[in-house]
FIKOLVO-840838 format. One record per atom (N, C-alpha, C, CB): residue in one letter; x, y, z. Coordinates in pm, whole numbers, plus 50000, padded with zeros to 5 digits. Glycine has a CB too. Layout:
AXYZ ...
//
This chain:
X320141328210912 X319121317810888 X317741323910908 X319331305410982 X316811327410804 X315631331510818 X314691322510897 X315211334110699 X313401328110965 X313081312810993 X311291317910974 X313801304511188 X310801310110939 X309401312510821 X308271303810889 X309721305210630 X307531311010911 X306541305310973 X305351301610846 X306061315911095 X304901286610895 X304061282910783 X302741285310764 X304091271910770 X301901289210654 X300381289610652 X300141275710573 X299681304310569 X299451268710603 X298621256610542 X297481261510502 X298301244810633 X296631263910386 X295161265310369 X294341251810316 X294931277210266 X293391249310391 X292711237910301 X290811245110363 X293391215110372 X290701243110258 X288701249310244 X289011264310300 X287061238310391 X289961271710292 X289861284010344 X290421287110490 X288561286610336 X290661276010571 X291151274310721 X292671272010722 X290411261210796 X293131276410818 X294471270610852 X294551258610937 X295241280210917 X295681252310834 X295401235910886 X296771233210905 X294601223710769 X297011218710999 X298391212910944 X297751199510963 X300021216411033 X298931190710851 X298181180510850 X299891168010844 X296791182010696 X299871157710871 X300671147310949 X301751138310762 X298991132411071 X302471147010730 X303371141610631 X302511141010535 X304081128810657 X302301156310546 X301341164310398 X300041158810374 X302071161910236 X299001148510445 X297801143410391 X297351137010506 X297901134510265 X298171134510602 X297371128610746 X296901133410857 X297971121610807 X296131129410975 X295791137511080 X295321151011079 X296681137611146 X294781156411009 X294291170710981 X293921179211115 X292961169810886 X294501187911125 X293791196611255 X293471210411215 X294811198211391 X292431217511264 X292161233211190 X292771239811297 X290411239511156 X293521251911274 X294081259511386 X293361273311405 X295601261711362 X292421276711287 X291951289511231 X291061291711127 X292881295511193 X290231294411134 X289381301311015 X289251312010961 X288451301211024 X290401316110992 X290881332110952 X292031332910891 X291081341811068 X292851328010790 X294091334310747 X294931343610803 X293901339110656 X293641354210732 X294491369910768 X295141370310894 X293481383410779 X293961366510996 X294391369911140 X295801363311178 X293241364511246 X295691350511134 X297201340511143 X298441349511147 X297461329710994 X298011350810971 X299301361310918 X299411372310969 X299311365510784 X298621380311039 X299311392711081 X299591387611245 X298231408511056 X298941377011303 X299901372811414 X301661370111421 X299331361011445 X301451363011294 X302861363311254 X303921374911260 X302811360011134 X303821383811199 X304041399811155 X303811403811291 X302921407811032 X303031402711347 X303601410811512 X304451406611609 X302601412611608 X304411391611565 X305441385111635 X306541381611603 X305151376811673 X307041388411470 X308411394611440 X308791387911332 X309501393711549 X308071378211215 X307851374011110 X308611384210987 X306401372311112 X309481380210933 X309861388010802 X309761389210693 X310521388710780 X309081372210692 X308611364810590 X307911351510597 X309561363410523 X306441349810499 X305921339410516 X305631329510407 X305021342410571 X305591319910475 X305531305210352 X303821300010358 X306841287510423 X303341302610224 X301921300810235 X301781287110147 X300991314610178 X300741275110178 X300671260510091 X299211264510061 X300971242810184 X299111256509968 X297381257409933 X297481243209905 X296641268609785 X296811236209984 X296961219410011 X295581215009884 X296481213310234 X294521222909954 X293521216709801 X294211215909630 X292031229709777 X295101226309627 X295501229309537 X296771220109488 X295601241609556 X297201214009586 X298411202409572 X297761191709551 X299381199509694 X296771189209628 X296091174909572 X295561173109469 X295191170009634 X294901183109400 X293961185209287 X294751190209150 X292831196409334 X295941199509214 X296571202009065 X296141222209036 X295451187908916 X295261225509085 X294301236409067 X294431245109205 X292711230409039 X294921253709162 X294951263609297 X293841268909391 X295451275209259 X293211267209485 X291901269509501 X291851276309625 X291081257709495 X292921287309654 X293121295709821 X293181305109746 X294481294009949 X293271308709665 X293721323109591 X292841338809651 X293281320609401 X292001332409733 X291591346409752 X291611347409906 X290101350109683 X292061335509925 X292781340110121 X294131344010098 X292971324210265 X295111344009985 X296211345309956 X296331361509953 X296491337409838 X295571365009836 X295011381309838 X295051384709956 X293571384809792 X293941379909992 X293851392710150 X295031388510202 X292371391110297 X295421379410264 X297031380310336 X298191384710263 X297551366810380 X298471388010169 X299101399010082 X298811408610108 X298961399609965 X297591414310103 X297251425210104 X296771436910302 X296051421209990 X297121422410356 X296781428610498 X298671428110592 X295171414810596 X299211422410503 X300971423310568 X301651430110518 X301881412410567 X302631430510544 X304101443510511 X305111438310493 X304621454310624 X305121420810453 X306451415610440 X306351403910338 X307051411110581 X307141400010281 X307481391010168 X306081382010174 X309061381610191 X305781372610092 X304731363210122 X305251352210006 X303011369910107 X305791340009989 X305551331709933 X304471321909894 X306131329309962 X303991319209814 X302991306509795 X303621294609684 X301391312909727 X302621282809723 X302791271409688 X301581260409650 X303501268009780 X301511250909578 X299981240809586 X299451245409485 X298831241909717 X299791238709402 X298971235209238 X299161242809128 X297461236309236 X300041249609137 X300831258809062 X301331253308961 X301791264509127 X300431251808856 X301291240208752 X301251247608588 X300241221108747 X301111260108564 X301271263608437 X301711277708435 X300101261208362 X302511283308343 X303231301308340 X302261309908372 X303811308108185 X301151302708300 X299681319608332 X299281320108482 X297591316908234 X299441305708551 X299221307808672 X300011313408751 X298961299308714 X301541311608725 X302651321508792 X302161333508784 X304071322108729 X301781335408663 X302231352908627 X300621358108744 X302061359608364 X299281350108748 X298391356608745 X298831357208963 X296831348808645 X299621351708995 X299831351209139 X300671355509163 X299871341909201 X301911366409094 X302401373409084 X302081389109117 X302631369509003 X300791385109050 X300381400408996 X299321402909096 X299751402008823 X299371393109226 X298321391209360 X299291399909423 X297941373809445 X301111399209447 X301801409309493 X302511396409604 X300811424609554 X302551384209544 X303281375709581 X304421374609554 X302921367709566 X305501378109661 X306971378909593 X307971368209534 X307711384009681 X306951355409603 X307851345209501 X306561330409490 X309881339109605 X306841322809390 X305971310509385 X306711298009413 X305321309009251 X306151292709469 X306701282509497 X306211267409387 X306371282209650 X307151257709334 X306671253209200 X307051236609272 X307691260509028 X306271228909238 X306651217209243 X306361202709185 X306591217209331 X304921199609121 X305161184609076 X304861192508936 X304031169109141 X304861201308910 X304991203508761 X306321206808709 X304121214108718 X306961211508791 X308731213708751 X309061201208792 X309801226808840 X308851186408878 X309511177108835 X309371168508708 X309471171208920 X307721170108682 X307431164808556 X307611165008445 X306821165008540 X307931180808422 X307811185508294 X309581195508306 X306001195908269 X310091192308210 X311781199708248 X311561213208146 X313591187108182 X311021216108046 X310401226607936 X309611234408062 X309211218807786 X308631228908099 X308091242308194 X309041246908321 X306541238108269 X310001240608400 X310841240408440 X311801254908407 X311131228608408 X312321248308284 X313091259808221 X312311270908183 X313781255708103 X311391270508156 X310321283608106 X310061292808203 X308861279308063 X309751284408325 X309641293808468 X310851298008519 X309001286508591 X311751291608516 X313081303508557 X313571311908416 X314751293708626 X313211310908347 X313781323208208 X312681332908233 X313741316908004 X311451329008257 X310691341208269 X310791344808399 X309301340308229 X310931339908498 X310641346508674 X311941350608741 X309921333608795 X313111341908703 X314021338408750 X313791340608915 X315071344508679 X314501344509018 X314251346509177 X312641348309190 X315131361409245 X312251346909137 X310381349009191 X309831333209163 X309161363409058 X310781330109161 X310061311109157 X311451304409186 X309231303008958 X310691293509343 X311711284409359 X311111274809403 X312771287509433 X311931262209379 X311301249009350 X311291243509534 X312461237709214 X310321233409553 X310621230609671 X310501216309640 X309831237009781 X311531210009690 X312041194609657 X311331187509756 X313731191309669 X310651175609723 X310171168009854 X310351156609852 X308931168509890 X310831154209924 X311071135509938 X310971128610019 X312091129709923 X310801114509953 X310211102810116 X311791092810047 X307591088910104 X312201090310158 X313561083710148 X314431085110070 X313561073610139 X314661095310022 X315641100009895 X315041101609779 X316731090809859 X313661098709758 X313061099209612 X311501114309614 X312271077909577 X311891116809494 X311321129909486 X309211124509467 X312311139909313 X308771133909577 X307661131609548 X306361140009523 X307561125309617 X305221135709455 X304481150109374 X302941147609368 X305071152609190 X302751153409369 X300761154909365 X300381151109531 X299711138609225 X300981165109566 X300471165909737 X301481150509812 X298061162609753 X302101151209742 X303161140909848 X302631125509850 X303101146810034 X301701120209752 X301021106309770 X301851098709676 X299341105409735 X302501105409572 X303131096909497 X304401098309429 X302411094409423 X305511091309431 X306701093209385 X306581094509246 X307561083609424 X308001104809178 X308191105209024 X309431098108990 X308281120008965 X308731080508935 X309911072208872 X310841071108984 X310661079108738 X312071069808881 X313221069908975 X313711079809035 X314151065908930 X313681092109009 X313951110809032 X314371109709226 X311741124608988 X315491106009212 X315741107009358 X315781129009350 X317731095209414 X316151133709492 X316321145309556 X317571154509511 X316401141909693 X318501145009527 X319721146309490 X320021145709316 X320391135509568 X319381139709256 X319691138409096 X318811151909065 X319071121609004 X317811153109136 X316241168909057 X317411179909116 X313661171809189 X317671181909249 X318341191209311 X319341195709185 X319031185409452 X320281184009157 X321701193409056 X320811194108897 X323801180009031 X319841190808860 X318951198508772 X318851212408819 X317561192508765 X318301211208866 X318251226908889 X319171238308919 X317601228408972 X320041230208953 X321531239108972 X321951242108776 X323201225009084 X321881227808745 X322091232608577 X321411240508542 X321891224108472 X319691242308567 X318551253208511 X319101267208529 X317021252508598 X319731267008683 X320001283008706 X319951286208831 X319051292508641 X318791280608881 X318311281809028 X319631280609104 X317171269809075 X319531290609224 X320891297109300 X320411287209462 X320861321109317 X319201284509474 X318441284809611 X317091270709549 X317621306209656 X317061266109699 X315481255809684 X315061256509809 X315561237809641 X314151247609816 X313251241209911 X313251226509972 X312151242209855 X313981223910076 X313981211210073 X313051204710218 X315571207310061 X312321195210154 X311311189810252 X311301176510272 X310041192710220 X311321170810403 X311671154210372 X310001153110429 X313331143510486 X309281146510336 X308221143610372 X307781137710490 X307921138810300 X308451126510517 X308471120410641 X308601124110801 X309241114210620 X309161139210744 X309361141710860 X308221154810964 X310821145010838 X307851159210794 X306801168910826 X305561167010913 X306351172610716 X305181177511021 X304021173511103 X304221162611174 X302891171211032 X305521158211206 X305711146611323 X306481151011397 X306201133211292 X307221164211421 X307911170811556 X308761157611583 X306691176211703 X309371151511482 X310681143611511 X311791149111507 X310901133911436 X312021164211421 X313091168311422 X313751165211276 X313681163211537 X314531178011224 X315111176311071 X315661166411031 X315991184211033 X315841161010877 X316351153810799 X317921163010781 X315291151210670 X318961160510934 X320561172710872 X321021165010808 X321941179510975 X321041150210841 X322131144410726 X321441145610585 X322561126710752 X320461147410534 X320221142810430 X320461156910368 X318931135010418 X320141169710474 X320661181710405 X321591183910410 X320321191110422 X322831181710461 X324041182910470 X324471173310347 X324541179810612 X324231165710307 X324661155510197 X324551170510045 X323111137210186 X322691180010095 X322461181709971 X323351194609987 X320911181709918 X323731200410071 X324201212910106 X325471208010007 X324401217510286 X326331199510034 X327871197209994 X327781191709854 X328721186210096 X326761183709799 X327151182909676 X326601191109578 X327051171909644 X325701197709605 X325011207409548 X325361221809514 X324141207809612 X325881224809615 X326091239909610 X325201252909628 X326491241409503 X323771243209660 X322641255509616 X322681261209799 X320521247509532 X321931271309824 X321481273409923 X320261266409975 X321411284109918 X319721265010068 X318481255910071 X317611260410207 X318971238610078 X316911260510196 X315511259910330 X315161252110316 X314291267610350 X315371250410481 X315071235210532 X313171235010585 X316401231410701 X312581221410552 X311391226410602 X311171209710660 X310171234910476 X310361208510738 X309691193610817 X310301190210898 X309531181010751 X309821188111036 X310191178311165 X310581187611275 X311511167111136 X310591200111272 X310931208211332 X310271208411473 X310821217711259 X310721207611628 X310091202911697 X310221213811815 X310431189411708 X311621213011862 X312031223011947 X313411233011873 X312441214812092 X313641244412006 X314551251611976 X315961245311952 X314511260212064 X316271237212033 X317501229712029 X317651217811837 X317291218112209 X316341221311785 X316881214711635 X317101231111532 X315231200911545 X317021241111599 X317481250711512 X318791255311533 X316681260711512 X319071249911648 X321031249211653 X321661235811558 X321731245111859 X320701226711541 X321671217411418 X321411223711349 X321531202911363 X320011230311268 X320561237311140 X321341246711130 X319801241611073 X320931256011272 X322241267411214 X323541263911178 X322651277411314 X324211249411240 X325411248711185 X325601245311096 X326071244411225 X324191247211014 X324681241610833 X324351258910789 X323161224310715 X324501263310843 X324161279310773 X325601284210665 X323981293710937 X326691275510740 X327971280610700 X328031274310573 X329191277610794 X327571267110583 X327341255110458 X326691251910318 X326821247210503 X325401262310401 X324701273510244 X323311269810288 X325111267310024 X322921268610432 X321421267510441 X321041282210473 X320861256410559 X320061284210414 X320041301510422 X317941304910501 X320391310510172 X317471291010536 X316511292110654 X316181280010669 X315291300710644 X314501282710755 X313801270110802 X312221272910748 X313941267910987 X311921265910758 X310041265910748 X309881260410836 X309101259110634 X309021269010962 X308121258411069 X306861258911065 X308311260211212 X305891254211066 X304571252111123 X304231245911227 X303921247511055 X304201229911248 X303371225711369 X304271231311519 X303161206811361 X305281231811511 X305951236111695 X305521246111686 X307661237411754 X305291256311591 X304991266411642 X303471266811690 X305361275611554 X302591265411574 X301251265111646 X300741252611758 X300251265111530 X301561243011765 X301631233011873 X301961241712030 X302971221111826 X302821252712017 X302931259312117 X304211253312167 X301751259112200 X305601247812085 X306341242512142 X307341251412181 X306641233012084 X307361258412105 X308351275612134 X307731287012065 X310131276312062 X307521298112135 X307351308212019 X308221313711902 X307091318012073 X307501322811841 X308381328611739 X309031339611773 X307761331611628 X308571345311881 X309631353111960 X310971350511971 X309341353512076 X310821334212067 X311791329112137 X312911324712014 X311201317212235 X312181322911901 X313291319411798 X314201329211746 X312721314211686 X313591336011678 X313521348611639 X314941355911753 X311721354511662 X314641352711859 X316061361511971 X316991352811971 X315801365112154 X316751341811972 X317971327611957 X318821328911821 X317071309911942 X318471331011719 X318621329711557 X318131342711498 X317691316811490 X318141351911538 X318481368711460 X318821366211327 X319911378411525 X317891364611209 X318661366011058 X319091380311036 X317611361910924 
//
């Protein structure tokens, strides 16, 4: 079980903010420094959001993304407003090893398919939902009926091996994971999945690990960690990927 420490960017700062749009707190005005805190503290891989860029549609961190690419030594994902192929390719070519895609692959099923024929493993979708229903443009608004579970085995048809699964509700409230709802997606799905939101203490990364057998293959944390609820040390020796 990998376990991924999160970057939030909004105006250039590292932020987290309360079920993707509430309570805002700045943790940093430095990226870089974040990210290579990460990386010393035994990070293998990181999950980067560009929140202006989720709300707006328009990617607008792209050059704190750069330098934290360019100042680490390990994988870097990004995410937030990523909504057309030229923009994959041009954040690709930043030395980002994978993109992260989301209210434009629920919207549109042609760009969908276009981004895994051209990227295939360098783009994966991250599913988000508030009570079973899939939600998009920075998490304020649901698409139709598109529950989690109906987009999820889309994408199993597209190709996609692996996702992202985020229960909105739970993110930035240190309540602790949505397992049943991933365990539901783990078994009918088949995909592998990273789990991301609610993550509070060490004792909720022993429920996920026991879905590891099951096909969860990590976690995304942000607020416990910079909340100071455990380090990434302490995880990291508990849960060895």
């Amino acid at each position: 079980m990998l376990i991924i420490p999160a970057i939030d960017l909004q105006d250039g700062a590292v932020v987290r903010l309360v079920q993707g749009y509430k309570e805002k707190k700045v943790y940093s005005d430095d990226p870089v420094k974040v990210a290579r805190d990460w990386v010393k503290q035994g990070a293998r891989f990181l999950h980067i959001v560009d929140l202006d860029g989720a709300f707006t549609g328009l990617a607008k961190n792209l050059k704190s993304v750069k330098a934290i690419v360019r100042a680490v030594d390990i994988p870097v994902e990004f995410g937030g407003g990523v909504r057309s192929i030229n923009t994959i390719r041009a954040i690709l070519k930043l030395g980002v090893a994978r993109v992260v895609l989301g209210t434009k692959a629920v919207e549109d099923k042609k760009f969908l398919k276009d981004a895994f024929t051209g990227f295939g493993d360098k783009v994966i979708i991250g599913v988000d939902a508030k009570k079973g229903k899939v939600m998009v443009k920075g998490w304020k608004a649901g698409h139709k009926d598109t529950t989690a579970l109906d987009f999820s085995l889309d994408l199993k048809k597209t190709g996609f091996k692996e996702m992202i699964y985020t229960d909105t509700l739970k993110d930035g409230t240190l309540s602790g994971p949505n397992v049943k709802e991933l365990k539901n997606l783990l078994k009918i799905t088949g995909l592998k999945i990273i789990a991301s939101g609610g993550v509070s203490k060490l004792s909720d990364l022993d429920k996920l690990k026991d879905l590891e057998k099951e096909g969860l293959s990590g976690v995304i944390i942000g607020k416990a960690l910079y909340e100071g609820r455990f380090t990434l040390p302490q995880a990291l020796k508990k849960y060895p990927a």
